[in-house]
N, CA, C and O atoms as a GROMACS GRO file, in nm:
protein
  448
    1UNK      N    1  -8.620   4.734  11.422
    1UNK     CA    2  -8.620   4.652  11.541
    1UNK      C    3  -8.641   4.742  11.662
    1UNK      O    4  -8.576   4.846  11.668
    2UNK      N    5  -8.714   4.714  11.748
    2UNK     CA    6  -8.711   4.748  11.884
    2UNK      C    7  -8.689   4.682  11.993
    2UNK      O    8  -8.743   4.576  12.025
    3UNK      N    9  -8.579   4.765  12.074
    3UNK     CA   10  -8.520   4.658  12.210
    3UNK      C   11  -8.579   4.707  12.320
    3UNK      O   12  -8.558   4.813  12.378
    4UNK      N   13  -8.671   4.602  12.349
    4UNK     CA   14  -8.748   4.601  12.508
    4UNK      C   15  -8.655   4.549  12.642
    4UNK      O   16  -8.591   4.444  12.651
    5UNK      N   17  -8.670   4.676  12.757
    5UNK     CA   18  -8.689   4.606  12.834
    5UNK      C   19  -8.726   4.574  12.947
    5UNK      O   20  -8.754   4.685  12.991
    6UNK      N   21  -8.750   4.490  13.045
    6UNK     CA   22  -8.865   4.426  13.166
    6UNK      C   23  -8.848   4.579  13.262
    6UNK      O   24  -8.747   4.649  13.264
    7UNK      N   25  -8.920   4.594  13.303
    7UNK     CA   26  -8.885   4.681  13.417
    7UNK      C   27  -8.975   4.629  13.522
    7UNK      O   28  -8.945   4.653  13.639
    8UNK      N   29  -9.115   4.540  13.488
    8UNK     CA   30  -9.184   4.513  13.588
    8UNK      C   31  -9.213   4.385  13.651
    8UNK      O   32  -9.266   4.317  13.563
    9UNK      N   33  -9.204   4.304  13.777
    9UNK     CA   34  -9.234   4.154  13.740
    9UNK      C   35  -9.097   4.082  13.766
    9UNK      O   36  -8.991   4.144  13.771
   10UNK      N   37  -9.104   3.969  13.780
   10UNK     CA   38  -8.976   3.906  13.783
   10UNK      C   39  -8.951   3.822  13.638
   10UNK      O   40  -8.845   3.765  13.611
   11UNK      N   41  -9.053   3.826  13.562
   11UNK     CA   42  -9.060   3.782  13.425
   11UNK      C   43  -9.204   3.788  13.322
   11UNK      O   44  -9.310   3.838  13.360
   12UNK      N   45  -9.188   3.736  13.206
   12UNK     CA   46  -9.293   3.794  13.075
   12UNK      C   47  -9.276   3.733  12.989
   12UNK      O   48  -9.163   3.733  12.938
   13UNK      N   49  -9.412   3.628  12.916
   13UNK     CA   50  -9.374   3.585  12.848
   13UNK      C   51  -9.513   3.627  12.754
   13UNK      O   52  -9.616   3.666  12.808
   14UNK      N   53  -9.502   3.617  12.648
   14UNK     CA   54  -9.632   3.678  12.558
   14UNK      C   55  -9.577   3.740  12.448
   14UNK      O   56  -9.472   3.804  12.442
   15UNK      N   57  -9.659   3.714  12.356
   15UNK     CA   58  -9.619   3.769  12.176
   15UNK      C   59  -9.492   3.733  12.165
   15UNK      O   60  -9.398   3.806  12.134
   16UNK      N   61  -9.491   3.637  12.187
   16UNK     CA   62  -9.360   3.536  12.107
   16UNK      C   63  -9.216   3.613  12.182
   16UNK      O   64  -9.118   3.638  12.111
   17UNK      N   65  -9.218   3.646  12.329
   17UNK     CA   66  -9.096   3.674  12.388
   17UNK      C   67  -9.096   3.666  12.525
   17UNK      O   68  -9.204   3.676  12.585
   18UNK      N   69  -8.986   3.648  12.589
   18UNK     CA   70  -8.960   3.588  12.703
   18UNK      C   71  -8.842   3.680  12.736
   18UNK      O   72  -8.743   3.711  12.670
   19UNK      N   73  -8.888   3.715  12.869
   19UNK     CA   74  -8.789   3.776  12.969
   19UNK      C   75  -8.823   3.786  13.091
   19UNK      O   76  -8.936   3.802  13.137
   20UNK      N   77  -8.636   3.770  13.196
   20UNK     CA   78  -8.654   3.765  13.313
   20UNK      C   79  -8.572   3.836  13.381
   20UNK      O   80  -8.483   3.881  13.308
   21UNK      N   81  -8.562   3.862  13.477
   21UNK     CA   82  -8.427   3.936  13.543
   21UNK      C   83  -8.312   3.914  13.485
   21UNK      O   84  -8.235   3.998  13.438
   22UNK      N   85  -8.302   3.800  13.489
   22UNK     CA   86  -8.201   3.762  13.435
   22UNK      C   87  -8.153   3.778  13.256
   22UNK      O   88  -8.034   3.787  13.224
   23UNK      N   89  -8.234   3.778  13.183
   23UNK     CA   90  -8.219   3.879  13.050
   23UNK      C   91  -8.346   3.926  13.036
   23UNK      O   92  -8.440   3.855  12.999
   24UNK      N   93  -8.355   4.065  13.068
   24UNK     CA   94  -8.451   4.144  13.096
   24UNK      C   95  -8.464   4.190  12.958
   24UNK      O   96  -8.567   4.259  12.951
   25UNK      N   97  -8.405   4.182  12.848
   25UNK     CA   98  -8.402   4.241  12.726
   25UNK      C   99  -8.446   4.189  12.609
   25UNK      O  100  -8.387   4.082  12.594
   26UNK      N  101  -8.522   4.212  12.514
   26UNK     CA  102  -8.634   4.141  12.408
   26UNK      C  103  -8.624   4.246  12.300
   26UNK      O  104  -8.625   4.369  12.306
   27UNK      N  105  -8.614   4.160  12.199
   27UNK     CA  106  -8.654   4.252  12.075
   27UNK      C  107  -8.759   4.222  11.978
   27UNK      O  108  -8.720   4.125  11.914
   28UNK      N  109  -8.867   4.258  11.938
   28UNK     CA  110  -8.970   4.278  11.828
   28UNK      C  111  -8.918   4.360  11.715
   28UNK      O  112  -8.838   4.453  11.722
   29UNK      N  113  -8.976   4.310  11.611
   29UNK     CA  114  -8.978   4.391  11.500
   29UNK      C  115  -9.094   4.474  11.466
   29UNK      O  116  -9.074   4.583  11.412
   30UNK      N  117  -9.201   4.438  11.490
   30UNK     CA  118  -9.314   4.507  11.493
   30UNK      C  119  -9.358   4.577  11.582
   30UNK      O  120  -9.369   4.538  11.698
   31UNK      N  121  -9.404   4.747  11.521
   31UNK     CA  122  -9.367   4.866  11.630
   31UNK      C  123  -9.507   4.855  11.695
   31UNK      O  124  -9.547   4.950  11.762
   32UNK      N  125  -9.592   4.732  11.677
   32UNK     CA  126  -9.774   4.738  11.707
   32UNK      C  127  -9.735   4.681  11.825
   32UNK      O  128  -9.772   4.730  11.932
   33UNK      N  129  -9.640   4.551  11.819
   33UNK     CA  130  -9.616   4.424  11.923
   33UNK      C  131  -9.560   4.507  12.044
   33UNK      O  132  -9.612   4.512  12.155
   34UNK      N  133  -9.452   4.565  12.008
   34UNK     CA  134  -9.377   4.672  12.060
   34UNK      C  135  -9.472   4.812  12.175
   34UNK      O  136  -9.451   4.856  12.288
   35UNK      N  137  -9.560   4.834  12.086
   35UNK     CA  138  -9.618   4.944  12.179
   35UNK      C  139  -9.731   4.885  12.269
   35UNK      O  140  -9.778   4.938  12.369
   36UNK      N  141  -9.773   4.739  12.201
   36UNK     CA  142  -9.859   4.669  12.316
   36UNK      C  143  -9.773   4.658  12.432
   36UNK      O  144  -9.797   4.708  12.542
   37UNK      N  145  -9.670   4.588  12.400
   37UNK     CA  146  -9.594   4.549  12.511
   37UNK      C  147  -9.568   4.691  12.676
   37UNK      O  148  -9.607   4.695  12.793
   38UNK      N  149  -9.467   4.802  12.566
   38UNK     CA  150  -9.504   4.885  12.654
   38UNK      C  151  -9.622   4.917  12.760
   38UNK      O  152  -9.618   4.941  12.881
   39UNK      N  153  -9.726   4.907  12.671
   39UNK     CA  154  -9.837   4.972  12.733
   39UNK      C  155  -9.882   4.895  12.851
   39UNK      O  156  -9.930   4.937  12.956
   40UNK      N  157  -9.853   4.745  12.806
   40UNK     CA  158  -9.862   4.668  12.965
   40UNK      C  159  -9.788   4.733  13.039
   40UNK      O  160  -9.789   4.660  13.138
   41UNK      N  161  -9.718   4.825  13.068
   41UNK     CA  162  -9.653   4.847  13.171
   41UNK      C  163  -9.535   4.751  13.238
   41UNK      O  164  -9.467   4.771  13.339
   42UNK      N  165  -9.535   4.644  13.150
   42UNK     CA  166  -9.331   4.548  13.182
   42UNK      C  167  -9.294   4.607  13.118
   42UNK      O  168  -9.244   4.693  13.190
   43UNK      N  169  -9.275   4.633  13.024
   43UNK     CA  170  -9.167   4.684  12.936
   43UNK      C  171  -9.117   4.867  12.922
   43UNK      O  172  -9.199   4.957  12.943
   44UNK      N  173  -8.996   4.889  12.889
   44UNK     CA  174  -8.986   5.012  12.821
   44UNK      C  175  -8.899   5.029  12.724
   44UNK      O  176  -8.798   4.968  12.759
   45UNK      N  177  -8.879   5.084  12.606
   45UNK     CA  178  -8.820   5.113  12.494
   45UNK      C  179  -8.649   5.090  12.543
   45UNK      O  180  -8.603   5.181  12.612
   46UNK      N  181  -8.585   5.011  12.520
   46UNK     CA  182  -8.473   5.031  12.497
   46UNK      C  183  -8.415   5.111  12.391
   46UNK      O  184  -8.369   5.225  12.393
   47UNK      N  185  -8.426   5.027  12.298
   47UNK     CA  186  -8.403   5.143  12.190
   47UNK      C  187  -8.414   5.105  12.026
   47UNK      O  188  -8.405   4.991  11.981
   48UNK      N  189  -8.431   5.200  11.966
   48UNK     CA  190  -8.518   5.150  11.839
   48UNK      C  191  -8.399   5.177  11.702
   48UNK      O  192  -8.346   5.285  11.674
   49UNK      N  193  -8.380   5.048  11.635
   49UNK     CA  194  -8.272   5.049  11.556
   49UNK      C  195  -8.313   5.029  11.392
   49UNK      O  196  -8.404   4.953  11.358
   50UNK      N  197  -8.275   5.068  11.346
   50UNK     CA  198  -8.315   4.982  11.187
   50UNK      C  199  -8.241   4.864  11.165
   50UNK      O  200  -8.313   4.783  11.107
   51UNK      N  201  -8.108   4.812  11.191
   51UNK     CA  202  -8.047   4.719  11.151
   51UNK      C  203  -7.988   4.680  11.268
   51UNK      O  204  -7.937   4.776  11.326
   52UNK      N  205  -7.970   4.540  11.345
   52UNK     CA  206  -7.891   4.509  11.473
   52UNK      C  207  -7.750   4.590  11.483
   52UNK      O  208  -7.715   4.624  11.370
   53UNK      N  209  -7.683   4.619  11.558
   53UNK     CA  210  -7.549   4.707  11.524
   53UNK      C  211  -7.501   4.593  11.600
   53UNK      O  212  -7.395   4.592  11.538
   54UNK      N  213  -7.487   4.491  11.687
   54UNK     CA  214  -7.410   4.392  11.734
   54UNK      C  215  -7.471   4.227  11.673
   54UNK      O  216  -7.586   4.193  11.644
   55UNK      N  217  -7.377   4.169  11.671
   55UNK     CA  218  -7.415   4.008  11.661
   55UNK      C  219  -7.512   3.973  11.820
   55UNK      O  220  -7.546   4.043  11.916
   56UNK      N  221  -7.527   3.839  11.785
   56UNK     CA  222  -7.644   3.798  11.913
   56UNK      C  223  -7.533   3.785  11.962
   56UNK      O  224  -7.500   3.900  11.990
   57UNK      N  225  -7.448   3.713  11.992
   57UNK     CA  226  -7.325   3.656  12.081
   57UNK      C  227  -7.266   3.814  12.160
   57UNK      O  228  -7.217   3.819  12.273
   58UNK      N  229  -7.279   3.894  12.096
   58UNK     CA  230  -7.217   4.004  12.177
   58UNK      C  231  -7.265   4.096  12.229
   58UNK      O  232  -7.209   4.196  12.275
   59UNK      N  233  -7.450   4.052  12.224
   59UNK     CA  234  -7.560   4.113  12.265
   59UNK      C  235  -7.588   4.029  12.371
   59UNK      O  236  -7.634   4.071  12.478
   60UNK      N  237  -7.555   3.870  12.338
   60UNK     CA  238  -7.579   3.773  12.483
   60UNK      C  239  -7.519   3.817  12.586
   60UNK      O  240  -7.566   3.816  12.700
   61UNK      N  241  -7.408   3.860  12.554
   61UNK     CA  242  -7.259   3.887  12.673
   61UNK      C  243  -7.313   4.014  12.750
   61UNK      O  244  -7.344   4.006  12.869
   62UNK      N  245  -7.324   4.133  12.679
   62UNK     CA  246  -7.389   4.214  12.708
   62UNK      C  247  -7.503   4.264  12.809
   62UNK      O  248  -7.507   4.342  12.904
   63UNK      N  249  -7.600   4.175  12.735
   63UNK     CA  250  -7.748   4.148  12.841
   63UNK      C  251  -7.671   4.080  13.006
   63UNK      O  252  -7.714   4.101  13.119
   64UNK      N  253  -7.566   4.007  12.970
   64UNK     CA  254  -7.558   3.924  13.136
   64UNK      C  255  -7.452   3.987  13.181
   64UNK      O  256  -7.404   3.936  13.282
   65UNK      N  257  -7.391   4.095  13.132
   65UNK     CA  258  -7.314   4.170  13.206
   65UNK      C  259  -7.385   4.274  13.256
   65UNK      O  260  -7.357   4.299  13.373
   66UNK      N  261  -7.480   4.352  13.200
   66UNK     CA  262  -7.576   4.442  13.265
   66UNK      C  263  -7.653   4.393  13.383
   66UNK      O  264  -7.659   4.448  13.493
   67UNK      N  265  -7.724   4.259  13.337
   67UNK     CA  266  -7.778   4.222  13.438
   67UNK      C  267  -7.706   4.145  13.549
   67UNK      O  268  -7.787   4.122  13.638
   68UNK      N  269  -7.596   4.101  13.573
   68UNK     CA  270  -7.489   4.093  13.720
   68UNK      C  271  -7.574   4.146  13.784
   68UNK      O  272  -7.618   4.253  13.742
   69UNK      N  273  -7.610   4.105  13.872
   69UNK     CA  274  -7.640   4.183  14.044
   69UNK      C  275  -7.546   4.214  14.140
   69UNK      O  276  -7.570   4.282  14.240
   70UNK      N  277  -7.374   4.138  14.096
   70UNK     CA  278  -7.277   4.194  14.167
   70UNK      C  279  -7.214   4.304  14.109
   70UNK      O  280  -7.134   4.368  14.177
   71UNK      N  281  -7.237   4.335  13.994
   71UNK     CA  282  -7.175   4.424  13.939
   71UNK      C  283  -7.278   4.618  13.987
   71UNK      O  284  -7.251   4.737  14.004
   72UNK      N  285  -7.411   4.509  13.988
   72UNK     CA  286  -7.474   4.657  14.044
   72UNK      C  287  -7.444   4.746  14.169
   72UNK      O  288  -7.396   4.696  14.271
   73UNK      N  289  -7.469   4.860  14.160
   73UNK     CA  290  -7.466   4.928  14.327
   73UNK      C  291  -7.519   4.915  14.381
   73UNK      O  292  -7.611   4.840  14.347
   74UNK      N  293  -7.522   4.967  14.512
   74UNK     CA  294  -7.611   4.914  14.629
   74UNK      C  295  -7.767   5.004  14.597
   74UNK      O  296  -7.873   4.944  14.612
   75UNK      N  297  -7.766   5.160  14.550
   75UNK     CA  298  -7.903   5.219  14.499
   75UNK      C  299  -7.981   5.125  14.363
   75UNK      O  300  -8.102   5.122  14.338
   76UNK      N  301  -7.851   5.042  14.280
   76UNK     CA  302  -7.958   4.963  14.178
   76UNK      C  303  -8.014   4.862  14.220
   76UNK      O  304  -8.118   4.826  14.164
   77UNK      N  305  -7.963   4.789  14.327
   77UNK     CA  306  -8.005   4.673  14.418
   77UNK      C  307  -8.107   4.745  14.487
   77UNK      O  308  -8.201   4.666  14.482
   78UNK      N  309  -8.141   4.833  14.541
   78UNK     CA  310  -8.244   4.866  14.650
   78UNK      C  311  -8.372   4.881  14.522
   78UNK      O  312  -8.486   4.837  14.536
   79UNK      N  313  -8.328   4.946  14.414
   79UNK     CA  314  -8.487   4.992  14.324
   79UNK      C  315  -8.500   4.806  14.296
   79UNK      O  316  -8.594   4.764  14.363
   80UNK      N  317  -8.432   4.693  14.216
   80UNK     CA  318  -8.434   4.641  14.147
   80UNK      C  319  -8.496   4.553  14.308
   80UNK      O  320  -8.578   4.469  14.271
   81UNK      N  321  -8.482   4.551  14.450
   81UNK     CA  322  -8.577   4.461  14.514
   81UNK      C  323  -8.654   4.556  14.520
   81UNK      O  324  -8.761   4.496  14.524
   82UNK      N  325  -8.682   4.679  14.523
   82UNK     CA  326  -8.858   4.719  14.540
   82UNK      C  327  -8.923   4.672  14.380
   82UNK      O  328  -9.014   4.590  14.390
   83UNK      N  329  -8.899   4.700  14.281
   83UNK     CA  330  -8.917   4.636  14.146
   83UNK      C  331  -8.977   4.515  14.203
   83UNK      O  332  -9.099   4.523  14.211
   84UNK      N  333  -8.926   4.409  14.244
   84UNK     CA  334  -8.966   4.262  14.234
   84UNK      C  335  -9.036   4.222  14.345
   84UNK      O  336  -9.045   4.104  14.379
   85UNK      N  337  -9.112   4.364  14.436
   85UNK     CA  338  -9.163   4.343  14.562
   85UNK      C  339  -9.098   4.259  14.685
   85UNK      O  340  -9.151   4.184  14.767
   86UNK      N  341  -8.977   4.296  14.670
   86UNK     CA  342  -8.889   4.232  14.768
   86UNK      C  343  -8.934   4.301  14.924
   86UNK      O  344  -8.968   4.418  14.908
   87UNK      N  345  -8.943   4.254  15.079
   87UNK     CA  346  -8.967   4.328  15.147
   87UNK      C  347  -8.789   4.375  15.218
   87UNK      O  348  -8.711   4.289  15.259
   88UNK      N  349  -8.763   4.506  15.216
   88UNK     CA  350  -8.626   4.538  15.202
   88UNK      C  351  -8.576   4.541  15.344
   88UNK      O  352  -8.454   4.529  15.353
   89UNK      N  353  -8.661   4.560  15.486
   89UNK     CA  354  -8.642   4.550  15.591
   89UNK      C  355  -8.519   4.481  15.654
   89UNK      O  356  -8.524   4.361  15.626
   90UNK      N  357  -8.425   4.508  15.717
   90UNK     CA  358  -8.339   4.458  15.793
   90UNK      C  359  -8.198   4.479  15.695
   90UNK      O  360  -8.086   4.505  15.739
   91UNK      N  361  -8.237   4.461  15.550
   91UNK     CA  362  -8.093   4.440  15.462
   91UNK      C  363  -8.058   4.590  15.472
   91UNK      O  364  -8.147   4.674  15.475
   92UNK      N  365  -7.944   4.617  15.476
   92UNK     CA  366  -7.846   4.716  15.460
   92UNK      C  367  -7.728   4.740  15.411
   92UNK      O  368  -7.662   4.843  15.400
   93UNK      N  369  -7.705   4.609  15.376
   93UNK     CA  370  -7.518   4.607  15.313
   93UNK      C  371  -7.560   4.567  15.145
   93UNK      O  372  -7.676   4.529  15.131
   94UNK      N  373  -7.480   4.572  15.027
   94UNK     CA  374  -7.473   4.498  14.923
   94UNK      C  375  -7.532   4.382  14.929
   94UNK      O  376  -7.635   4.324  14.893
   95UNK      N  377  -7.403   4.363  15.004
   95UNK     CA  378  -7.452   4.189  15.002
   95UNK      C  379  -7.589   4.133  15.054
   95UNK      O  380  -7.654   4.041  15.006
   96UNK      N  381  -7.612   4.203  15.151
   96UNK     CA  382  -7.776   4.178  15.255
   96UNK      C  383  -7.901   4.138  15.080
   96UNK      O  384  -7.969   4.040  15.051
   97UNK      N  385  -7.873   4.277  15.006
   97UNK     CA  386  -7.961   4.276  14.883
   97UNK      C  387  -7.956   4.148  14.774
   97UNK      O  388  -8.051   4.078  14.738
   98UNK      N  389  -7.813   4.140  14.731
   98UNK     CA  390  -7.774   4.042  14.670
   98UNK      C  391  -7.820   3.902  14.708
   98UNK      O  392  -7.880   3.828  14.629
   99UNK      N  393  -7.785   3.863  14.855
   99UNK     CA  394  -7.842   3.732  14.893
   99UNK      C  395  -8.018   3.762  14.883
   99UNK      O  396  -8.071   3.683  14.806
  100UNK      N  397  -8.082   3.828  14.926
  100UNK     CA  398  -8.194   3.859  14.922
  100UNK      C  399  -8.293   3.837  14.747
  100UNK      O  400  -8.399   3.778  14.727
  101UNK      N  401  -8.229   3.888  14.679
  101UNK     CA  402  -8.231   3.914  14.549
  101UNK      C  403  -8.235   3.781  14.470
  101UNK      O  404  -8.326   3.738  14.398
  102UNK      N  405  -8.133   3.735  14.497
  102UNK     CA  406  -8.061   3.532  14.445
  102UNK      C  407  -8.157   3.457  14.527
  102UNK      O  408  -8.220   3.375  14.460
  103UNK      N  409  -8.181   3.462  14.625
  103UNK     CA  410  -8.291   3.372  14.704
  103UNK      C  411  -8.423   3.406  14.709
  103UNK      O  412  -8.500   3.346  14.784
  104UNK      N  413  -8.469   3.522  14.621
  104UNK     CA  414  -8.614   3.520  14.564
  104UNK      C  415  -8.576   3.439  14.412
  104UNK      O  416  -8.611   3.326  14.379
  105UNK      N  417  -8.528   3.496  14.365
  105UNK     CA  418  -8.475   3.417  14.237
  105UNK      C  419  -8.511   3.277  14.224
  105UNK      O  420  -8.567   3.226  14.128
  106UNK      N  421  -8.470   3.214  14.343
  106UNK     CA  422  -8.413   3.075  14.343
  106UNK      C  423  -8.566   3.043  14.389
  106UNK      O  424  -8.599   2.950  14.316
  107UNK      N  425  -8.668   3.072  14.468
  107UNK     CA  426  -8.766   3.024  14.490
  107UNK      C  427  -8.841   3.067  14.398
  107UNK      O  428  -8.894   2.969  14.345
  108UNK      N  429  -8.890   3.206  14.330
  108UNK     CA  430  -8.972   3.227  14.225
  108UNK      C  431  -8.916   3.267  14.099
  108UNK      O  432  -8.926   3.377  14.045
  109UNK      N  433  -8.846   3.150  14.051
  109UNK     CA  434  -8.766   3.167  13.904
  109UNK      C  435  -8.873   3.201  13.795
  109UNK      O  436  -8.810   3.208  13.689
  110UNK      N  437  -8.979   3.220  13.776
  110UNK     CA  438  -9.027   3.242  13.654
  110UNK      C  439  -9.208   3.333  13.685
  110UNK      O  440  -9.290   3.359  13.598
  111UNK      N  441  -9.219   3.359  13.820
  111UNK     CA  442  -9.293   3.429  13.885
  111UNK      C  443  -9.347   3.580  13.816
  111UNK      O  444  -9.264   3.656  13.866
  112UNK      N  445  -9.422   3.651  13.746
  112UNK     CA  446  -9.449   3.782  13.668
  112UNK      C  447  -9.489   3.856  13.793
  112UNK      O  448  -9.522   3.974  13.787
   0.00000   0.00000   0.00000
């Protein structure tokens, strides 16, 4: 198995997988599907397993605890709006990013 994930885009859907900010993380079994994906440039190798080492349920939890935007810092909030072509001007606090971040979200939920 290989675990992809988004780094580019606000989402991706193609060869039978779907991801968005919001679970930025995909897995293929096939290392062909896998290195296409990369090579588009959304994706990057998470990491390459022979056998799942977690259940989905504790891989679900997982994926949406990583991806929190409150849980991030204020340097993962600044890459993760240049990432999504956010224009970053005026924001300066956490929160400035966060609302910024949730209210592109909310207007371009499924936007690549």
């Amino acid at each position: 198995m290989y675990k992809l994930k988004l780094v580019k885009g606000r989402s991706y859907t193609g060869y039978d997988v779907h991801a968005t900010l919001k679970s930025p993380f995909v897995e293929v079994s096939s290392k062909e599907i896998s290195d296409s994906l990369i090579a588009s440039g959304y994706f990057s190798l998470a990491a390459e397993t022979e056998t799942p080492a977690v259940s989905t349920t504790a891989t679900a939890m997982e994926t949406e605890a990583e991806t929190d935007i409150e849980k991030m810092s204020l340097a993962q909030l600044k890459t993760l709006a240049q990432q999504i072509g956010l224009a970053t001007k005026g924001l300066k606090s956490k929160a400035d990013y966060i609302e910024a971040i949730n209210t592109a979200e909310e207007l371009f939920p499924e936007e690549a």
